[in-house]
C-alpha positions in Angstrom: -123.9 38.9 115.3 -122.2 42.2 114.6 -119.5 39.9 112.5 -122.2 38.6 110.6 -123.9 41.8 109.8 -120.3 43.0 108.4 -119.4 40.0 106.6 -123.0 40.1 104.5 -122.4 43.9 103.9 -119.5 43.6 102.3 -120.5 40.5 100.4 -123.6 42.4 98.9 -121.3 45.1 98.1 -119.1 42.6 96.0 -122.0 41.1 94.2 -122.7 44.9 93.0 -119.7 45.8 92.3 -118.7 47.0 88.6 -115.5 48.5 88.0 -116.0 49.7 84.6 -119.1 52.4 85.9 -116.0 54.1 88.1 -114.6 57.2 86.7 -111.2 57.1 84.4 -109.4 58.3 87.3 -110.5 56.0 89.3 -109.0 53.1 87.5 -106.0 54.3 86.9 -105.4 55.0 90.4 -106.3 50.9 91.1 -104.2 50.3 88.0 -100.9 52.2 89.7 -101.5 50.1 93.2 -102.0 47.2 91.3 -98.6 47.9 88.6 -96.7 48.6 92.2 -97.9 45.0 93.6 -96.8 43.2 90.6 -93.4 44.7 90.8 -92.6 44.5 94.0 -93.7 40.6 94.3 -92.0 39.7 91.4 -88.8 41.1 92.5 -89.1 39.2 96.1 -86.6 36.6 96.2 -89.0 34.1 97.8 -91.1 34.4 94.5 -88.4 34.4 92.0 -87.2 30.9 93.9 -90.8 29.7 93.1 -90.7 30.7 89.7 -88.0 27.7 89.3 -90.5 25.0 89.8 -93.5 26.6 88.1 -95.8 23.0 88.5 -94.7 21.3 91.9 -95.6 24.9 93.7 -99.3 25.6 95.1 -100.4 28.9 95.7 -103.7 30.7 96.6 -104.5 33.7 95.5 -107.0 34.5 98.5 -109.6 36.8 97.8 -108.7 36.7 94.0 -111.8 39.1 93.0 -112.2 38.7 89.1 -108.7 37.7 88.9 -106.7 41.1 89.0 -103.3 39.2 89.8 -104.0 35.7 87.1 -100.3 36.9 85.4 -99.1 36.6 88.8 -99.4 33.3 89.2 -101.5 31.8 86.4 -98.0 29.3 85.7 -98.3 27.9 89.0 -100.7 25.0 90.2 -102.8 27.9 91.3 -106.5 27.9 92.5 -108.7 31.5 93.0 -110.6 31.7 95.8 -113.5 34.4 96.4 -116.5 34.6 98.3 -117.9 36.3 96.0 -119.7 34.9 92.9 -120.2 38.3 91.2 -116.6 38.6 91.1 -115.4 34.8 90.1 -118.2 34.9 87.5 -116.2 38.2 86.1 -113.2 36.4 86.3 -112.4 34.5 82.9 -111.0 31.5 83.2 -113.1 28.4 83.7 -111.2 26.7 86.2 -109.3 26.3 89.9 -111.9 29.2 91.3 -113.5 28.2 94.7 -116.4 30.8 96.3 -115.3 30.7 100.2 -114.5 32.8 103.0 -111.2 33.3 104.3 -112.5 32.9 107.9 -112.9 29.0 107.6 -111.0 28.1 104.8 -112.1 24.8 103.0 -108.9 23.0 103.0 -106.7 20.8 105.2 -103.4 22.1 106.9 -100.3 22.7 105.4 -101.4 22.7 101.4 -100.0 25.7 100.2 -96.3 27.2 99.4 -97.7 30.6 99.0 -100.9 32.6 100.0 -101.7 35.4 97.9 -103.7 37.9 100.2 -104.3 41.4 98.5 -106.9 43.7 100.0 -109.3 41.7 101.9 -107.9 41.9 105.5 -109.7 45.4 105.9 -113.0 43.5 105.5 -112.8 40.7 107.7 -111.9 39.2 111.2 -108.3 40.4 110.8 -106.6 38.2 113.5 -109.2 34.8 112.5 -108.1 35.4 109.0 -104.7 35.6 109.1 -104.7 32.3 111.0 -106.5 30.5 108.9 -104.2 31.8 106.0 -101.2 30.5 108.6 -103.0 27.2 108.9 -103.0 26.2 105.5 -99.6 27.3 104.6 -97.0 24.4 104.3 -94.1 24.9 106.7 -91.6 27.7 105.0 -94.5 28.5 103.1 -95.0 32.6 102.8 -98.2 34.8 102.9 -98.1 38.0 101.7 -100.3 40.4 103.1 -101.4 44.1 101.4 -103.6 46.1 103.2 -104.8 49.5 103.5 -102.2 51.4 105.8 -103.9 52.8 108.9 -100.4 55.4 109.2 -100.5 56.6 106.5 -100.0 60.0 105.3 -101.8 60.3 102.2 -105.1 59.1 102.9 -107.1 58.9 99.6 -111.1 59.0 100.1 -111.0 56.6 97.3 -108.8 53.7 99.4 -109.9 54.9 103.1 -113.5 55.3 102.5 -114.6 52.1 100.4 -118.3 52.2 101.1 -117.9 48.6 103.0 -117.2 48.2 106.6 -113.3 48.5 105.8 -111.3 48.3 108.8 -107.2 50.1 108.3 -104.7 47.9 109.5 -101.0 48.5 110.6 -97.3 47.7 110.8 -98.2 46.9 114.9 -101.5 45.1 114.1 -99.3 42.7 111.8 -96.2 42.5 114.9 -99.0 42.1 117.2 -100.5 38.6 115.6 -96.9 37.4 115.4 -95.8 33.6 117.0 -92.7 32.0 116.8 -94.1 29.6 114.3 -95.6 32.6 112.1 -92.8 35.6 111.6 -92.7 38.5 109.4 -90.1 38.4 107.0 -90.3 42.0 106.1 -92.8 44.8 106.1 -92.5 47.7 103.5 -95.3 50.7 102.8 -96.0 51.8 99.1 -98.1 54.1 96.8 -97.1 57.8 97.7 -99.6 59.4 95.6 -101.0 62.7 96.9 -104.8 62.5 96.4 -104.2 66.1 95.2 -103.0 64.7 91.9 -107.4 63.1 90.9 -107.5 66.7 89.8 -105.6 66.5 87.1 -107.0 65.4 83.2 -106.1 62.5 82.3 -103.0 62.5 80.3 -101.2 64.5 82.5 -102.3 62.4 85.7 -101.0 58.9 83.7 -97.3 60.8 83.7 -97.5 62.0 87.2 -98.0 58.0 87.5 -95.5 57.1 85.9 -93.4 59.3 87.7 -94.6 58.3 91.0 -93.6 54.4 90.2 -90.5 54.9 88.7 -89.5 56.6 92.8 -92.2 54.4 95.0 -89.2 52.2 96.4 -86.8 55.3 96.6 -89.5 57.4 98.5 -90.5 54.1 100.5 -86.9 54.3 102.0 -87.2 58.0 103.2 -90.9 58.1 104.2 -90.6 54.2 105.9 -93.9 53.1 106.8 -96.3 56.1 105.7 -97.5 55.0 102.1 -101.3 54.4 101.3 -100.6 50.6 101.4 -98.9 48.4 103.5 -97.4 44.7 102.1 -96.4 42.3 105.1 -94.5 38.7 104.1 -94.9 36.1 106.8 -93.2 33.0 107.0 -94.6 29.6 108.9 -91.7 28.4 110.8 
């Protein structure tokens, strides 16, 4: 009952939900996390080897939202799922969107080569989810997981505090839902953006940015598993 109390707050939350009414600094604070996921996705080797075969691969891009990560992935045989319609109605392109929940995914085992799954595990049954992601994943298919980091050391209001039941996950959640057909390939923190920084106008916070993505990876080494976000790859044995 309590699930189901949870899962229709943060849908009504999603049907409301209007990024342009959020302040400047606000979205460029998204925009960074978002610039950082591109990069480092686009540079994992498993994706690059998909990249080869553009058609024959299937992806999902679970909890697509109104389609943030489309250049991603919009050359594969992709389809966008969300459960919610507010969002899918935002997102413009006409086809391959589905409105479902990741908890019972409408689809029969082993479909996908890759399962796109940015930002939702902090609303949902975490361990139910991840399975169901695991489910439909072909064999040597990879997930890859990004989640708010529940060690990290920076913290931001804006990504901890989401107005939504929102539920931080971390490095041992992910090693603790781990089977020896479902493995974690790696698991890397990112985003090491001092909160501090909002304060600043504008122009001046789009070059501490800049700065701040240009040395993500480098900091990432020193500071391990500490950054605002957390992406986990999992592979189905």
């Amino acid at each position: 009952f309590m699930n189901k109390l949870k899962s229709d707050e943060v849908k009504a939350f999603y049907e409301n939900w209007d990024v342009s009414k959020y302040p400047d600094y606000l979205k460029l604070l998204m925009e960074f996390e978002e610039n950082l996921i591109f990069k480092i996705i686009l540079e994992d080797d498993f994706f690059k080897s998909l990249s080869k075969s553009h058609k024959n691969t299937k992806i999902l891009d679970c909890g697509c939202g109104f389609g943030s990560f489309y250049n991603l992935t919009k050359d594969f045989d992709t389809l966008y799922l969300d459960f919610s319609l507010n969002l899918l109605k935002k997102f413009k392109i006409e086809k391959n969107k589905i409105c479902a929940n990741i908890e019972n995914l409408p689809f029969k085992n082993g479909i996908f080569d890759l399962i796109l799954c940015i930002n939702v595990l902090e609303h949902v049954d975490f361990e139910k989810a991840v399975f169901e992601v695991k489910r439909v994943l072909k064999t040597n298919g990879r997930a890859y997981f990004i989640v708010v980091n529940a060690d990290s050391i920076i913290n931001d209001e804006i990504f901890v505090d989401w107005k939504i039941p929102h539920n931080l996950i971390s490095k041992s959640d992910f090693k603790s839902i781990e089977t020896d057909d479902f493995k974690i390939e790696y698991i890397i923190s990112f985003y090491f953006l001092h909160p501090f920084f909002k304060l600043f106008p504008k122009l001046i916070l789009k070059r501490i940015i800049d700065l701040f993505f240009k040395n993500d990876e480098k900091i990432s080494k020193v500071l391990k598993f500490k950054g605002q976000f957390l992406i986990c790859k999992m592979v189905k044995k």
